[in-house]
Structure formats: C-alpha cells, structure tokens
C-alpha positions as CSV (number, residue, x, y, z in Angstrom):
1,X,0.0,0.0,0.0
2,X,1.7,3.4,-1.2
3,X,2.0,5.5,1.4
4,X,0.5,9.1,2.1
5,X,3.1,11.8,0.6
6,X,4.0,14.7,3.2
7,X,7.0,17.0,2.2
8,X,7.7,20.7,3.6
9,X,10.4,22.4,1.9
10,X,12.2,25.6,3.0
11,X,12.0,28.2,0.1
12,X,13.8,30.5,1.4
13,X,17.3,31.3,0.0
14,X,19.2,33.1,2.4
15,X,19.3,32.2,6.2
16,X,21.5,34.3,8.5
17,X,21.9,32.7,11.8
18,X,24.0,33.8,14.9
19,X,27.0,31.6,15.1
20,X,27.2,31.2,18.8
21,X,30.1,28.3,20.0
22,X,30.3,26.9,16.2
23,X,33.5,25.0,15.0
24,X,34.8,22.6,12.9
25,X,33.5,19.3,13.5
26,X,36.6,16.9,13.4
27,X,35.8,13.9,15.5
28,X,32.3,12.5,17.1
29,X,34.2,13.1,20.5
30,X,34.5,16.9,19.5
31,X,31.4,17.3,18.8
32,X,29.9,15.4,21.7
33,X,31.6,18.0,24.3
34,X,32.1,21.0,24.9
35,X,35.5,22.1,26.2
36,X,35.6,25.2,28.7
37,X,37.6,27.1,26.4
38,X,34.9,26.4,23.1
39,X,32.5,28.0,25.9
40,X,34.6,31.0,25.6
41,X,35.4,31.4,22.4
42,X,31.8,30.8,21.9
43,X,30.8,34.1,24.0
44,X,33.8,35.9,22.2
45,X,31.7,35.7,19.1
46,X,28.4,35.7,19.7
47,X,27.7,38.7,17.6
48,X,29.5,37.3,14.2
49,X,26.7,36.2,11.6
50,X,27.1,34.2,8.7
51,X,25.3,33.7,5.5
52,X,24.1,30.3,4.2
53,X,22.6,29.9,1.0
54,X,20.0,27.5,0.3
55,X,20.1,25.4,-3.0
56,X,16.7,24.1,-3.5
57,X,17.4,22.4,-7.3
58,X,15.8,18.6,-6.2
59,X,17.7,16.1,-8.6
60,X,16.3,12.4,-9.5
61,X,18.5,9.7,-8.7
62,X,18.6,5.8,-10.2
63,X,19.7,3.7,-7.6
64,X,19.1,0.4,-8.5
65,X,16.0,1.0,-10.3
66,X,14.1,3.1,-7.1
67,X,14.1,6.8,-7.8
68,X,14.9,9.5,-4.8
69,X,14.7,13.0,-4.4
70,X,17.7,14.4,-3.3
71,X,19.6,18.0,-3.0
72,X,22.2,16.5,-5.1
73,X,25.2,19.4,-4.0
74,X,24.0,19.0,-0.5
75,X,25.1,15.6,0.8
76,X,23.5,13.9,3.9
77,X,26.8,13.2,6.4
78,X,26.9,10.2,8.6
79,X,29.3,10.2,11.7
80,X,30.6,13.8,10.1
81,X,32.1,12.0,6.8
82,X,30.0,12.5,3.1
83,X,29.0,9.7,1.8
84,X,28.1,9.5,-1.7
85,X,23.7,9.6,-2.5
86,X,24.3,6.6,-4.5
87,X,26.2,4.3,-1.7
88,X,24.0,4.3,1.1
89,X,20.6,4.6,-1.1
90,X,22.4,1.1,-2.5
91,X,22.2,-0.5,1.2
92,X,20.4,-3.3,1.2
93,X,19.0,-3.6,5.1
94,X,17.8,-7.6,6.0
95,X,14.7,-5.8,6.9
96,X,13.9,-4.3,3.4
97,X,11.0,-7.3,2.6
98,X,9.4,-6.5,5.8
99,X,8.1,-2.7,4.8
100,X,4.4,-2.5,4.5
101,X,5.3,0.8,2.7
102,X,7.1,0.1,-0.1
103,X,6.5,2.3,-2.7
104,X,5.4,-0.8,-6.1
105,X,6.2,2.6,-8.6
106,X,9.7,2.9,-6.9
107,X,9.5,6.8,-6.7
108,X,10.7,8.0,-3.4
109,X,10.3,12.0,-2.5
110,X,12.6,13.8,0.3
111,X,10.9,12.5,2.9
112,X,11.3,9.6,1.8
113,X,15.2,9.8,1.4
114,X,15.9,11.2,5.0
115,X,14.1,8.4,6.4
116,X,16.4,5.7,4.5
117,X,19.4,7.9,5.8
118,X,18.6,7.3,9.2
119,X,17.8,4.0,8.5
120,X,21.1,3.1,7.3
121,X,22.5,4.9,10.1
122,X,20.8,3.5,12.9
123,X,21.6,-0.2,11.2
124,X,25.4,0.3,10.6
125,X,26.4,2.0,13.9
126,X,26.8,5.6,13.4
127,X,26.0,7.7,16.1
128,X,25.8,11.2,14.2
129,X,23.4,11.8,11.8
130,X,24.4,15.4,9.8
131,X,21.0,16.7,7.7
132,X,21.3,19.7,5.4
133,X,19.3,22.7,5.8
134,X,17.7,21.7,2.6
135,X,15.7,19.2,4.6
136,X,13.7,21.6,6.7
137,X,12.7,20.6,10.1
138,X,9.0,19.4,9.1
139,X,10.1,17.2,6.8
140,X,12.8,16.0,9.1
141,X,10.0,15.4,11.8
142,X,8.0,13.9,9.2
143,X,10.8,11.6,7.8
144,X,11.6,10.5,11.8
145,X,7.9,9.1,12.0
146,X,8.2,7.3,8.9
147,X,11.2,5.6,10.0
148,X,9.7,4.1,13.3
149,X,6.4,3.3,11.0
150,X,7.9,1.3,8.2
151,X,10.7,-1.0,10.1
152,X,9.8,-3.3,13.0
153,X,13.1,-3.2,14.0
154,X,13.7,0.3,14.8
155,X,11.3,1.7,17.8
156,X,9.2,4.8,17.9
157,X,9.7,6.1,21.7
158,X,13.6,6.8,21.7
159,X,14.6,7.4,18.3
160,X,16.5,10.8,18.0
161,X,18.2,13.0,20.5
162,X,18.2,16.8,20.5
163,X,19.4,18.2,17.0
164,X,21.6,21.2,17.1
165,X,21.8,23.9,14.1
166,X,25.6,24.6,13.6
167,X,26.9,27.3,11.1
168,X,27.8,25.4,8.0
169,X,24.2,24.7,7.3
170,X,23.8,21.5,8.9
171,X,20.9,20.1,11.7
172,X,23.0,17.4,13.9
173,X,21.1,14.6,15.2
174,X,22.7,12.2,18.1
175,X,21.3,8.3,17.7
176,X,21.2,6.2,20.5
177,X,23.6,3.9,21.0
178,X,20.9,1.5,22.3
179,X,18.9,1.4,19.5
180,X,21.2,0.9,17.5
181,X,22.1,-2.1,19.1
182,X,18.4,-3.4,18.5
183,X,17.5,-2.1,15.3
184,X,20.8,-3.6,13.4
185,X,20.4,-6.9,14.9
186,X,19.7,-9.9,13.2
187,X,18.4,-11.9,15.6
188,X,14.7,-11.1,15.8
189,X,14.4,-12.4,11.9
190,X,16.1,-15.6,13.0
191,X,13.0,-16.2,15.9
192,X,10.7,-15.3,14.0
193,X,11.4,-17.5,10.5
194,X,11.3,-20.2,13.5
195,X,8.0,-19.2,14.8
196,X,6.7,-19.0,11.1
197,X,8.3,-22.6,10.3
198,X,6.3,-24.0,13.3
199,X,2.9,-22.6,12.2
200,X,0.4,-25.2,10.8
201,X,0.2,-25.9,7.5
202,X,-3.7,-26.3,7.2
203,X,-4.1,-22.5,8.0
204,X,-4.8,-21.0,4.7
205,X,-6.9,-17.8,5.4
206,X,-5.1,-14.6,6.3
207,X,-7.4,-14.3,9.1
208,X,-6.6,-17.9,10.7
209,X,-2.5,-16.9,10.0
210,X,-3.0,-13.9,12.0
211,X,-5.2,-15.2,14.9
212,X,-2.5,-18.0,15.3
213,X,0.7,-15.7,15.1
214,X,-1.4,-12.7,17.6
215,X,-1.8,-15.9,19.7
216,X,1.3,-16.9,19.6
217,X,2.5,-13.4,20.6
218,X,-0.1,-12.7,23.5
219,X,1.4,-16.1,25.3
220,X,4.8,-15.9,24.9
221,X,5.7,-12.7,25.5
222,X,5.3,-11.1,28.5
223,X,4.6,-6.8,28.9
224,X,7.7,-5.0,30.9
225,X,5.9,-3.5,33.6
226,X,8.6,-2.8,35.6
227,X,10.5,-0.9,33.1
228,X,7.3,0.9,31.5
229,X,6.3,2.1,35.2
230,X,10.0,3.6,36.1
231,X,10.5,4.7,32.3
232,X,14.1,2.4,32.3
233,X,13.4,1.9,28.6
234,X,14.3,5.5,28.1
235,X,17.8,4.2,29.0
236,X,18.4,0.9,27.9
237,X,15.8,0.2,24.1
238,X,15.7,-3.6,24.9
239,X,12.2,-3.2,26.2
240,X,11.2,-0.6,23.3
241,X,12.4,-3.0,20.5
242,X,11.7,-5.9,18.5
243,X,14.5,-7.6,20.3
244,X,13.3,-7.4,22.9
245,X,9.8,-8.7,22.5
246,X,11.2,-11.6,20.3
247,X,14.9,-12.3,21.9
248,X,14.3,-11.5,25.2
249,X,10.5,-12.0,25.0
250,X,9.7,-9.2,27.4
251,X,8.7,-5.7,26.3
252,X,6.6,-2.6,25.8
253,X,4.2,-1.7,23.4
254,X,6.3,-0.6,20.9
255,X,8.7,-4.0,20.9
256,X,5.3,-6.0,20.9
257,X,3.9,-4.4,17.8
258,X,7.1,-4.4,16.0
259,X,7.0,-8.2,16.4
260,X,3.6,-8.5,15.2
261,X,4.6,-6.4,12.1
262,X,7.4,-8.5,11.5
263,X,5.8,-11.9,12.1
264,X,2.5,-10.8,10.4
265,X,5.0,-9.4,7.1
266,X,6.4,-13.0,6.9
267,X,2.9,-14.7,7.0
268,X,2.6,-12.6,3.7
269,X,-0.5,-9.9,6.0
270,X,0.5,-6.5,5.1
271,X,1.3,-5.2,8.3
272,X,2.3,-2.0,9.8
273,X,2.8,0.2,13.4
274,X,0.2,2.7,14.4
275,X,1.0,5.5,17.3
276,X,-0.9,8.4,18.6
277,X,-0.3,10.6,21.7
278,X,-2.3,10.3,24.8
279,X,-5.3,12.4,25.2
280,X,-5.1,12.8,29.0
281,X,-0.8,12.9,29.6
282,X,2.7,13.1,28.0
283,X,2.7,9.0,27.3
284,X,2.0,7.7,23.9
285,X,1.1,4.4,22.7
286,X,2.3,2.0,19.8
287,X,-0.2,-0.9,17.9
288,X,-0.5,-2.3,15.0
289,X,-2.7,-2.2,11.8
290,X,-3.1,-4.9,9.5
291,X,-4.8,-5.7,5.6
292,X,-6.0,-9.4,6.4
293,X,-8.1,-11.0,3.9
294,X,-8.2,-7.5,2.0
295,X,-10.2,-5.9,5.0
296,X,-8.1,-3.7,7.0
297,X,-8.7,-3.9,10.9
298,X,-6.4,-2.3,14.3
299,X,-4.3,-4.9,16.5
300,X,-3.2,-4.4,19.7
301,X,-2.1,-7.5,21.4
302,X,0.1,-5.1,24.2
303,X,-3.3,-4.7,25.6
304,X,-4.6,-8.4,24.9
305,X,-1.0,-9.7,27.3
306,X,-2.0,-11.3,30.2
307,X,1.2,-12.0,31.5
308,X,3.7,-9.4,32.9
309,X,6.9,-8.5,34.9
310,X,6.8,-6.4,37.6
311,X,10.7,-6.3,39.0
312,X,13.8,-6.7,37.3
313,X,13.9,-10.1,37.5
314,X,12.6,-13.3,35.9
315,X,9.5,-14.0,37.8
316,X,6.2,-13.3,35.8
317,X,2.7,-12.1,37.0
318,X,0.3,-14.2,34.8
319,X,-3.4,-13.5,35.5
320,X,-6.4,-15.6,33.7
321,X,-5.7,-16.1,30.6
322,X,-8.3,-14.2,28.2
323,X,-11.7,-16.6,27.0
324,X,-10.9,-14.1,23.8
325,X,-9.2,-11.5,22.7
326,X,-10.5,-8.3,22.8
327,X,-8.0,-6.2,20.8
328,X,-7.6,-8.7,17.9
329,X,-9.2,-6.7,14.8
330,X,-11.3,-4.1,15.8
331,X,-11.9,-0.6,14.3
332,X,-9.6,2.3,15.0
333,X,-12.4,4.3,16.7
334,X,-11.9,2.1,19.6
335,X,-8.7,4.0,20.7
336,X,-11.0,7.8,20.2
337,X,-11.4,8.6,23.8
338,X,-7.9,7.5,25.4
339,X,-5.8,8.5,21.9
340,X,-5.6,11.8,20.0
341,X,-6.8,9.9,16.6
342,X,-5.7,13.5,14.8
343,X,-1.8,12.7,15.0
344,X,0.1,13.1,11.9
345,X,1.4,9.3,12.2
346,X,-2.1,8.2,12.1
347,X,-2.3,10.3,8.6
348,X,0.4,7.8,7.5
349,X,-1.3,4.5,7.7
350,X,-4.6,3.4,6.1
351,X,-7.9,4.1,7.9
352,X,-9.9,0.6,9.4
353,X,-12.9,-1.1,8.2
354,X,-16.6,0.4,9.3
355,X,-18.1,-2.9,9.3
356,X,-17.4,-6.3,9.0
357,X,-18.0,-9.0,6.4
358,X,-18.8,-12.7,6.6
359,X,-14.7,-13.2,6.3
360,X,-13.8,-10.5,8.8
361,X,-11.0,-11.3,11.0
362,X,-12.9,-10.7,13.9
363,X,-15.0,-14.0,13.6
364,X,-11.6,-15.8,14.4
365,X,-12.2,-14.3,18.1
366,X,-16.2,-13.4,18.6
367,X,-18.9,-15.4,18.0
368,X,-21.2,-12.9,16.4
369,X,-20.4,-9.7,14.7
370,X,-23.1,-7.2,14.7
371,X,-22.8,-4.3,11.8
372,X,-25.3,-0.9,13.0
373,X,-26.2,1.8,10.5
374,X,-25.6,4.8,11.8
375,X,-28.8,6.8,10.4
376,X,-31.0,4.3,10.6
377,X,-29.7,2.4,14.0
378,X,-30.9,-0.6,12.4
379,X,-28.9,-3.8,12.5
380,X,-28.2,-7.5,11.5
381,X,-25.9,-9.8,13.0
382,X,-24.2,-12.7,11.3
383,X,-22.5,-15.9,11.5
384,X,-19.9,-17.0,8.6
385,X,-22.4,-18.4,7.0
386,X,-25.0,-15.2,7.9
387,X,-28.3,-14.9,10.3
388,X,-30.1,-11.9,11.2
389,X,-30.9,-10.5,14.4
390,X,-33.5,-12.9,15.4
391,X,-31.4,-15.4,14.9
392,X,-28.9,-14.0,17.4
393,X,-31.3,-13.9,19.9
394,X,-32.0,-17.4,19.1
395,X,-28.5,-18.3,19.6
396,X,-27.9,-16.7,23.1
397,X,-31.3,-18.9,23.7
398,X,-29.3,-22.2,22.9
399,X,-26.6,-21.2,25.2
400,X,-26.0,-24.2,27.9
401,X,-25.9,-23.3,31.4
402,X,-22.3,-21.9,32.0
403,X,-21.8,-21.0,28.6
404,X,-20.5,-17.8,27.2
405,X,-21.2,-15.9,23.9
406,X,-19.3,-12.7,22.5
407,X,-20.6,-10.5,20.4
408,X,-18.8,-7.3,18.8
409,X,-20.5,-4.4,17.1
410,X,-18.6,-2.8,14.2
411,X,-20.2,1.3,15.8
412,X,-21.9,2.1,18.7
413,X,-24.1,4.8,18.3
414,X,-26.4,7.2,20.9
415,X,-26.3,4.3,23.5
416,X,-28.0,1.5,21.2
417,X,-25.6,-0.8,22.5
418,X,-27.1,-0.1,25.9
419,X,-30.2,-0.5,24.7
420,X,-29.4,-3.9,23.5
421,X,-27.8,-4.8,26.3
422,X,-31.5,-3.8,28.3
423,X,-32.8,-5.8,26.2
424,X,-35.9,-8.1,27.8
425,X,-34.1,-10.9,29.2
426,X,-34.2,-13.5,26.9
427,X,-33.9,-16.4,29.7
428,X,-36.9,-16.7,32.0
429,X,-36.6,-15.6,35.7
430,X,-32.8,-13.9,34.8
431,X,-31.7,-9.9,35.2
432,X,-29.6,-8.5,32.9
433,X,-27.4,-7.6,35.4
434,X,-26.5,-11.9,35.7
435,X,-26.9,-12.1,31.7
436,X,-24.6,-9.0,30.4
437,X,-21.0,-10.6,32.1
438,X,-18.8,-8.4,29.9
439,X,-19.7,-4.8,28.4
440,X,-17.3,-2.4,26.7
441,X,-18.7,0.4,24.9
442,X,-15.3,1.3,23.3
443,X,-14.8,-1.9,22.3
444,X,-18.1,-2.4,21.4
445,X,-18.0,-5.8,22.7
446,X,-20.6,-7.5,25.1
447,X,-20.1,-11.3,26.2
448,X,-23.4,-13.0,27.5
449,X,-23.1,-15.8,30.0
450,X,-26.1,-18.2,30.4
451,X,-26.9,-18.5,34.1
C-alpha cells in the first residue's frame, strides 16, 4: 500500500543565523563535548553572523531502479564524513521485505530519502546523523515518524536526540547507542522464520495466520511493567524493541507491535505500526494495523497480554488467561477517547474497516459480529455463513448453562448498545445484570453468559 506523501520544503534562499560556539567538526568526541575554552570562544563571538545559501534544485536519482529525491550538492553526512547519495541509497537492510510501505512505482520523495538515511545509520552504527538545511525541520519530523512506522526493528519512543543547528548549514542529530544495538540486529528475523516454520500448514486464510501468530504473541511474550512504570526503557531500548519482545521476550508496546509487524510481514499480512499521543498525559502508545483477507482492521495484542513483569527479574505475574481476545481486529475508533486519533502518524497509515464482512478477522475471536447503521440504527448480525438478528437472539437462547457468547459491534451509536444490552431478558426468571457478564462500549463488545 503506497503510502501518504508529506514534504515541507524551506523556500527561502538566504538564512543568516548567529554563530554562537560553532566549530569545525573533526571527530564524534568533538562534537559530543564541549570544552571550557569552546564556551569561551563561543561568547567571544556571539555577535558574528554568517550567511548560508539554500540550493533548492531537487535532482532524480537511479539507484538500483528506485528513484529519490535528493539535494544532489548537498550531501547527507553520517558520523561527520560525506558519503556518496548513490552508496547508502544502494544499502540493502535484512529488513527491506518487511516494509508495509514500499513504494510498487519505486518513486521516493525527500521524505522519503531522509528516512532511509537514518535507517542506514541507525543499522550500521553511526552515532551522528548530519542533515542539510535543505531538509527543513517538518520534513525532518515527518521523515523520523516514517522511520519508526515502516521497520519493525527500529522503535518509535527513543529514536533521536536533540538536534543542534551549527553554522555550516547543517541540523545534527545524536542516535542512540541503544537502539542501534536493536534495530541492526539480526536476531529477531532468525525467531521469527522459527516461529513462522512452526505454524500449521492447514491454515490457509489470512485471518486464521493472523489469529495463530497474535496468539502466539499474546502467550509468549510477556509486557515489561517494571521498566514501562520507572521509564528504564528510556535508557536501555531492549524493552522498546523488537529484540526485545522476540529475543528477550519481554517488552513494551512498541517492541510487541514491531513483532507483530514483522511476524505478520512473513505470513505474507501487510502489516504495519500505528501511534498516537495520549489524550489525557505526555505517554504515547504504539499498535498495529493490519490488511487481512483485503479488510483492513487495528491490532493491539500489548493490551490483549496477560502476562507481565513487575521487577527486574525473571518472575512473571500471569493473571487468567483471556476466554478471547479483545484487541484482535477491531476498528480504529476504539482508541478515540484515550488516543488523540488527529496525530500526523495516524495520517500515515490506512484508515480501518466500518463494518465487517462474513470473512472478517474478527469471527476468528467473537462469535457474532453485529454491523449498526448509523442513520437508521438498524442492525443485523451474522455468523460466517449469515443470520439476522433474530437469529442471534435465538443463539444466546441455545446457550447451555455456564456458557459464554461474544458478540462485537462494528459502531456504537447514541447508547444502542445499551439499549441492546436492556434488552428483555431472553432467559426466564434472569436480570440483565446476571446475563450481560462483559460490556465495553469502546470496544463495542458485550459477552453474554447463560446463568
């Protein structure tokens, strides 16, 4: 799926700047410190000014048969030393196949060529990424969330350091040394072709691959608690990254959905990372979306875990294990009241389903799924094989004692879920309040238990 094209350009062609503590950048262990005598120099010439003189000609290049925009006479420097467009556009990363993004037409704008430069830096070690002026801030932003969207390997919470301006028309950017330890590892690809080897062979709907590898995920790897609750993955990315949620098997949103991508990409699902920004504190949040069986639903198995650290060590917290899971395909609308759904990064990926078909993913893990019209409020509910509503009341009618049904709507409107969930009991001498044992009106999900 090509993705959504944002590029800001600056137009301007002169930018004078004051040239505050600047000098010439020798060695990453210059530029990482600054020396008390830089400091006064620095002050010494604080008023000097220099000139810097955008060239905004944007020149096609062939590499290999993709083509990037580039500001040819304006080379992108990684650890402080120009390499040539042509090289590291060339570099072929172990993760290429796995990019939910890839562009079939092979035409790749600016954007799209800062955020293969930091790829290649963050996967071959170098600590300083140097970004001409050309490439104005915006875009940079832009080309940052790209990066942590299109590769599971490389996390969205930590991914760039503090850039600094510096006189010869440059924006400096630090990389972690952390992350680059995860993202140019190898060994998440190796655990997952195992996991993928291990998957039956008589699964052969997208929907049945992805409820087996979600599965799969959900029990055997457990959420970091104790790092997510003292913010230690700040420090150390292990918890952040796709290492760790497949190496280590214990790790934070943004490791868990970056091994769903990945493990979802090899089943051949189209797969990619969705994150938005709290709507009630600073924290963010990281999930999936996925194309399965051509219908494209949200994945969050981070909030589907059942299993969890809560120190340092190895001992795991495991509470009772879900009768389903509630995160596993549902619409994007579910996340509207905890997550800003406005966020630029949520521009970048393709909006979910509004209702659900006979082959919707969502049968894998409810028993009925329930599609409401918004004008009308009228409804009809379905099997695979298709019923209307009477016949759903039918079914929660056959329901042996003990026995539990779920049933997801695809849009709950003005209450009507509530209103369904009054409903006249449909078992003689019961309450709703014993009938309805589950109700989530985000989730649009009600489970029915017969007494």
């Amino acid at each position: 799926m090509k993705k959504h094209r944002h590029t800001a350009l600056a137009l301007a062609l002169l930018m004078v700047i004051s040239c505050a503590g600047c000098s010439d950048k020798e060695t990453p262990a210059k530029k990482a410190s600054a020396h008390a005598a830089d400091a006064a120099s620095a002050s010494a010439a604080s008023d000097e000014v220099f000139t810097y003189t955008f060239d905004t000609t944007i020149e096609t290049l062939d590499v290999n048969g993709r083509k990037f925009e580039v500001y040819k006479n304006k080379p992108i420097r990684f650890d402080f030393k120009d390499i040539p467009y042509e090289e590291w556009l060339a570099y072929e990363s172990p993760y290429d196949e796995f990019d939910p993004y890839n562009d079939e037409e092979g035409v790749y704008t600016l954007t799209d060529t800062v955020t293969y430069a930091i790829r290649y830096a963050y996967e071959n070690d170098i600590e300083y990424l140097d970004i001409p002026f050309e490439y104005d801030t915006a875009l940079i932003d832009t080309a940052w969330t790209y990066t942590t969207l299109l590769w599971p390997n490389i996390p969205d919470a930590i991914t760039m350091s503090t850039g600094e301006s510096d006189s010869d028309g440059y924006t400096t950017i630090s990389l972690s040394d952390s992350v680059r330890k995860c993202a140019s590892s190898v060994e998440p690809i190796e655990a997952a072709k195992k996991i993928i080897a291990d998957m039956p062979a008589d699964l052969t709907t997208d929907a049945e691959k992805a409820y087996y590898l979600y599965d799969w995920v959900c029990k055997n790897i457990a959420y970091d608690q104790y790092h997510a609750d003292n913010n230690i993955g700040i420090v150390n990315a292990g918890p952040q990254s796709l290492y760790g949620a497949l190496v280590d098997k214990r790790a934070v949103c943004d490791g868990i959905a970056g091994a769903l991508q990945l493990l979802f990409e090899m089943a051949g699902i189209e797969c990619g990372k969705v994150c938005a920004d709290s709507n009630t504190d600073d924290s963010g949040h990281v999930w999936n979306y996925a194309v399965v069986d051509g219908e494209v639903w949200d994945f969050d198995a981070t909030w589907d875990i059942y299993r969890y650290y809560e120190s340092e060590g190895d001992e795991i917290t495991e509470e009772e294990a879900p009768s389903t899971y509630s995160w596993f395909a549902v619409s994007r609308s579910a996340k509207g009241k905890e997550y800003s759904l406005t966020d630029e990064s949520i521009s970048l990926v393709p909006p979910t389903q509004d209702s659900f078909s006979e082959k919707s993913a969502a049968m894998m893990t409810d028993d009925i799924c329930v599609n409401i019209s918004e004008q009308s409020q009228s409804y009809s509910g379905f099997e695979p094989i298709g019923s209307e509503v009477d016949d759903v009341i039918d079914r929660i009618r056959e329901l042996k004692s003990g026995e539990t049904i779920s049933i997801r709507f695809n849009f709950a409107s003005g209450g009507f879920m509530c209103t369904f969930c009054q409903m006249d009991p449909v078992f003689e001498g019961t309450d709703n309040a014993e009938l309805i044992t589950y109700f989530d009106s985000d989730l649009e999900l009600i489970e029915i238990t017969a007494p």
